[in-house]
C-alpha positions in Angstrom: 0.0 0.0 0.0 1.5 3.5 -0.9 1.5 6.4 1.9 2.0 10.1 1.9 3.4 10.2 -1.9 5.7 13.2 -1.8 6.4 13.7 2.0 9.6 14.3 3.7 10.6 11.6 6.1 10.8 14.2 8.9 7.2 15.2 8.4 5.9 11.9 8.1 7.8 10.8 11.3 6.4 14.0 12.8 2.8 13.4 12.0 3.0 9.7 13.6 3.9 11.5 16.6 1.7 14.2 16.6 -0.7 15.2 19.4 -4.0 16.4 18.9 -6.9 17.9 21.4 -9.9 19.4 21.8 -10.6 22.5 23.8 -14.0 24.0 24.8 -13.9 27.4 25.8 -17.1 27.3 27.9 -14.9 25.1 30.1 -17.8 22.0 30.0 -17.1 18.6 29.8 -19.4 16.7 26.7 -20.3 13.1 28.4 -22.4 10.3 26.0 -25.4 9.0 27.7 -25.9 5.6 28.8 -28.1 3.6 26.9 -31.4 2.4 28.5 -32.0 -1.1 30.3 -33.7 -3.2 28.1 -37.2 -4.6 29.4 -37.6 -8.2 31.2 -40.7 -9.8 30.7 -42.3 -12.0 33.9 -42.8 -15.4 33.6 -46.1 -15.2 34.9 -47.4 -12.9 32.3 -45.8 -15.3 29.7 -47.8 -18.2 31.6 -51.2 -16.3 30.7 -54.1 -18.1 28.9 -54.9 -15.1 26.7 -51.9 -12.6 26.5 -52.7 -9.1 26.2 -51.1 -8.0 22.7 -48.2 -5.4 23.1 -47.9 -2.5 20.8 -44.4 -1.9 19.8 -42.2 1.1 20.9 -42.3 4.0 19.0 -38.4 4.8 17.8 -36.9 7.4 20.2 -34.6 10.2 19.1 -32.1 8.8 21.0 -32.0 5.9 18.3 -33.4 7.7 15.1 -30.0 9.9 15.9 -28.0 6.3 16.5 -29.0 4.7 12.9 -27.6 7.4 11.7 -24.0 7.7 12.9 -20.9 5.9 10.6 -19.7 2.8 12.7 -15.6 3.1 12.1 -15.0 -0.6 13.1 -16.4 -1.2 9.2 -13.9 0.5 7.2 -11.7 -1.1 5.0 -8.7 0.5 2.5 -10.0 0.5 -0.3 -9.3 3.7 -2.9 -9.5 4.3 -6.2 -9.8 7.4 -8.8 -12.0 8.3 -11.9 -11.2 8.1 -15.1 -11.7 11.2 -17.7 -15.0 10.3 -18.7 -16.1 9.8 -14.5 -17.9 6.6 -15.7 -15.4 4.3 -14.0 -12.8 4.1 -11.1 -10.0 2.0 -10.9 -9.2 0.8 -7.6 -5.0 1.0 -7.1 -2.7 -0.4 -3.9 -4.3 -3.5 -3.8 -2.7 -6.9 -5.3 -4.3 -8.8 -7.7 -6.1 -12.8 -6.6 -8.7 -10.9 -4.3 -11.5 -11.0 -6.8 -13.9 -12.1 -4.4 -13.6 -9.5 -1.4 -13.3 -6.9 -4.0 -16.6 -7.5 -5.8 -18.6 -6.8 -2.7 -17.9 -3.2 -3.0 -21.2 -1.5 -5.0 -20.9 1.9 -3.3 -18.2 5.2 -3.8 -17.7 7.9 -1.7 -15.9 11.3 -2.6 -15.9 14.9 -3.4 -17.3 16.3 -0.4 -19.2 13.1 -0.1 -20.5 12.4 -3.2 -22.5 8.7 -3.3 -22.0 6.8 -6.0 -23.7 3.1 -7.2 -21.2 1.3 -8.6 -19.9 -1.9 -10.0 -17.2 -4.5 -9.5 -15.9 -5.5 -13.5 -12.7 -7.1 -13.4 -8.9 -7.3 -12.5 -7.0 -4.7 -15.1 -3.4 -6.4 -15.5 -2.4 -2.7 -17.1 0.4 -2.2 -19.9 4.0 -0.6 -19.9 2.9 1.9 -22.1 2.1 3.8 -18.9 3.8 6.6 -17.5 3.1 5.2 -13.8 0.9 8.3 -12.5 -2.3 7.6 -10.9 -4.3 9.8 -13.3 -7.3 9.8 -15.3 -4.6 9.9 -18.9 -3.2 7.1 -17.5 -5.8 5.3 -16.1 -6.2 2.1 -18.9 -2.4 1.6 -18.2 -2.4 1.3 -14.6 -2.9 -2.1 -12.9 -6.1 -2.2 -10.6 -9.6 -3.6 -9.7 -11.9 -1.8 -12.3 -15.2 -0.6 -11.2 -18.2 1.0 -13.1 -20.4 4.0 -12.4 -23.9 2.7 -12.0 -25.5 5.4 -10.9 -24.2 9.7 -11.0 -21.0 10.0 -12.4 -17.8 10.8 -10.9 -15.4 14.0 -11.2 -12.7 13.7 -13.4 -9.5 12.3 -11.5 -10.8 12.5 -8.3 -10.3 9.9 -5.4 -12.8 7.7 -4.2 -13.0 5.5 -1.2 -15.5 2.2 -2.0 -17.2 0.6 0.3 -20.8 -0.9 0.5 -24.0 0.0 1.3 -24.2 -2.3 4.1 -20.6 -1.1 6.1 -20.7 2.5 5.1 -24.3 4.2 6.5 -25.0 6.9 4.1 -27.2 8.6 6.6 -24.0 9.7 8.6 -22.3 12.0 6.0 -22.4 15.7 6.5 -23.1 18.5 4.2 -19.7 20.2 2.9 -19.4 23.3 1.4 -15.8 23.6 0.1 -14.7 27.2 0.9 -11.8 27.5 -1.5 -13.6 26.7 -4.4 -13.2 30.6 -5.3 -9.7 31.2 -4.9 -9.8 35.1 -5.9 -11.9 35.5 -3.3 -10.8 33.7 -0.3 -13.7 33.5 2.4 -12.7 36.1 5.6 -11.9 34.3 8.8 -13.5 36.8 12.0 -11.0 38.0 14.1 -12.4 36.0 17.2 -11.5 32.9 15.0 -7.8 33.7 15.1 -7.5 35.0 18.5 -9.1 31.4 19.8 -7.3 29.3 18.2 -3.5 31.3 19.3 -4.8 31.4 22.7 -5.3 27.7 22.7 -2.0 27.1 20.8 0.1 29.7 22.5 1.7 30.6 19.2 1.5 33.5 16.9 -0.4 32.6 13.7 1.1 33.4 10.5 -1.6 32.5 8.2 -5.2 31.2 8.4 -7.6 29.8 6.0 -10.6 28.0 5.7 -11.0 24.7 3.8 -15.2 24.0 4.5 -18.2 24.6 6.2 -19.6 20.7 7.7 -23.0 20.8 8.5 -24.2 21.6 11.1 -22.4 24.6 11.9 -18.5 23.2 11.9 -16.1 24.9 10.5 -12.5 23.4 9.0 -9.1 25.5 8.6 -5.8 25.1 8.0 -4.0 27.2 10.3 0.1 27.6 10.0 1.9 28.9 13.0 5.0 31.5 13.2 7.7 29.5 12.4 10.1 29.4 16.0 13.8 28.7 15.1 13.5 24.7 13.2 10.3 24.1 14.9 7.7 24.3 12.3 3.7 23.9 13.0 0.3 23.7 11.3 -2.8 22.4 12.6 -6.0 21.6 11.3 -8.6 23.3 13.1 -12.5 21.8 13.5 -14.9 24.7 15.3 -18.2 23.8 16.7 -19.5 26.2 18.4 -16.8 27.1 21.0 -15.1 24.4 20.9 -11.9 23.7 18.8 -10.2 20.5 17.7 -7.0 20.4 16.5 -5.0 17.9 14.3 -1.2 19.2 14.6 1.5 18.7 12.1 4.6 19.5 13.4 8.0 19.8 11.4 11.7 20.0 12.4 13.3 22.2 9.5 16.7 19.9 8.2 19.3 21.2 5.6 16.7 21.9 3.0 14.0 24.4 4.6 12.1 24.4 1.1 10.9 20.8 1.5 9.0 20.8 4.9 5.9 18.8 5.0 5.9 17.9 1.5 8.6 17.8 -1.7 8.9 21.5 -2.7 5.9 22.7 -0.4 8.1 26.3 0.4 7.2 25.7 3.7 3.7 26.7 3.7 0.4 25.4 3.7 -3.0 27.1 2.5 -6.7 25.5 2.1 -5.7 25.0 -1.9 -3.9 22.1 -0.5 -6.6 20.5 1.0 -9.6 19.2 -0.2 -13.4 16.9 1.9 -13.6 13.1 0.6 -16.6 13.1 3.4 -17.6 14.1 6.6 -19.7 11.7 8.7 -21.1 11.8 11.7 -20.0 9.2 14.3 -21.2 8.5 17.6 -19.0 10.5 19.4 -17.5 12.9 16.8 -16.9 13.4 13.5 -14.8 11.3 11.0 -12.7 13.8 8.2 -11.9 11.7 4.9 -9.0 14.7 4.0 -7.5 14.8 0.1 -4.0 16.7 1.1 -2.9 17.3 -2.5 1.7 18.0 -3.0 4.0 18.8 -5.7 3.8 15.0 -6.6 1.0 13.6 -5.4 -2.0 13.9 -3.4 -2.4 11.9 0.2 -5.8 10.9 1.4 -6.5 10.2 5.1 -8.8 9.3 7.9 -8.9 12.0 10.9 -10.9 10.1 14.0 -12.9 12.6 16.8 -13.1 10.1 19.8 -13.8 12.5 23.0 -11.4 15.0 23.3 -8.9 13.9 20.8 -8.5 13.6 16.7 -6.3 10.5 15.4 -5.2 9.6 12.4 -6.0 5.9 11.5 -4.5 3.6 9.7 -6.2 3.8 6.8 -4.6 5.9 4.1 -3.8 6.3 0.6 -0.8 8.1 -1.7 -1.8 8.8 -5.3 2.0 9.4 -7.4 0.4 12.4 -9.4 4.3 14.1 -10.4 4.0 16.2 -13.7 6.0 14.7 -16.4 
């Protein structure tokens, strides 16, 4: 399986080891309730000549709101990308002989959580004629588990994680707006935004941005902190409400200060780097499906809200996407 394709070993090292927290400025702790005691019946009442017939429970909001949060136990590694046309998707990083686990798949999920029907076709061997980029040009030559589009169609080039319908609950995904969709016109982020998240961090900010707007009312950003001697840092920041989550990505500068995070990143991040696969709603917290693209390729990853925390799992996927 390939993993952060263009990233210096000093910020993947760094990311492994990175820490990540939630604050809540009102200062309150967010505890999950406790499910309720399920009902005993009496033997006696079972021992009746003539049971009284029981009307069944009406569906509380407690569990209308639990059949429709993404169980993470159910996902698997499977990623692909979309041909030119966006009527198929070739699923890459997996080795051929696994016909059988790989036909199950009939649903994709991308582009700010985009739902696609699709269908398993067949094992594509590929051909030397390629040019080994993961892209849509080269996407007959590649070797990989070839799906169709049943139903929508696909952007262009864009990656996909599949699933099915029965491990991946639909009803969990959030509503993204991308916020960098207009780059000459780069949303404003208030003032009370900025001073919030340095508080938290203790650091000076050096530049902010905002990647989406997750429904309901979340925010995403991509935040990069002043730079203090080789310690580099940038987070990215989930606001709900008053609370803040942060996913940090901290970098020791080595002998080449213009490879950082990624090859030839300059040492900076903004929101153009980062793009929503999905947003779902999990029982207690969000799950980030996060496109981070790089001079040669674009990562894709997992980030996991449990509590007070945001991991990364182990579930990633590295697209070689270098210009030739």
């Amino acid at each position: 399986m390939k993993k952060y394709a263009g990233m210096t070993v000093t910020a993947v090292l760094a990311v492994m080891l990175a820490g990540c927290s939630v604050v809540n400025h009102t200062g309150s702790a967010q505890t999950g309730g406790n499910a309720a005691p399920q009902a005993s019946s009496s033997p006696a009442a079972a021992e009746t000549a003539s049971p009284e017939p029981v009307a069944e429970a009406s569906p509380t909001a407690e569990n209308a709101e639990a059949a429709e949060v993404l169980d993470t136990g159910k996902l698997s590694e499977n990623f692909g990308f979309a041909d030119a046309e966006g009527k198929q998707i070739l699923v890459t990083a997996q080795e051929e002989g696994q016909d059988n686990a790989l036909s199950l798949l009939d649903r994709a999920i991308g582009n700010n959580g985009q739902v696609l029907t699709v269908k398993f076709v067949k094992w594509q061997p590929g051909s030397e004629e390629g040019t080994g980029r993961e892209m849509a040009h080269n996407f007959a030559h590649l070797p990989g588990y070839l799906f169709t589009v049943e139903e929508g169609s696909a952007v262009p080039d864009a990656t996909y994680y599949l699933t099915t319908e029965v491990d991946f609950n639909a009803k969990s995904l959030l509503d993204v707006k991308p916020a960098n969709e207009d780059l000459a016109h780069p949303p404003v982020v208030g003032e009370d935004v900025r001073k919030a998240i340095a508080s938290v961090k203790k650091r000076e900010i050096q530049s902010i941005g905002k990647i989406a707007d997750l429904s309901p009312d979340r925010e995403l950003y991509v935040v990069q902190f002043v730079r203090q001697d080789k310690d580099m840092l940038f987070s990215l920041v989930l606001k709900e409400g008053e609370s803040l989550a942060f996913m940090d990505y901290p970098a020791v500068v080595q002998d080449d200060d213009y490879s950082v995070w990624r090859v030839d990143d300059g040492g900076e991040v903004s929101p153009g780097m980062f793009s929503v696969l999905f947003a779902a709603q999990k029982a207690d917290g969000v799950l980030l499906g996060i496109n981070w693209w790089g001079a040669e390729g674009v990562n894709t990853f997992f980030l996991n809200q449990h509590e007070a925390t945001f991991k990364e799992l182990d579930i990633q996927y590295g697209r070689y996407t270098s210009p030739l």
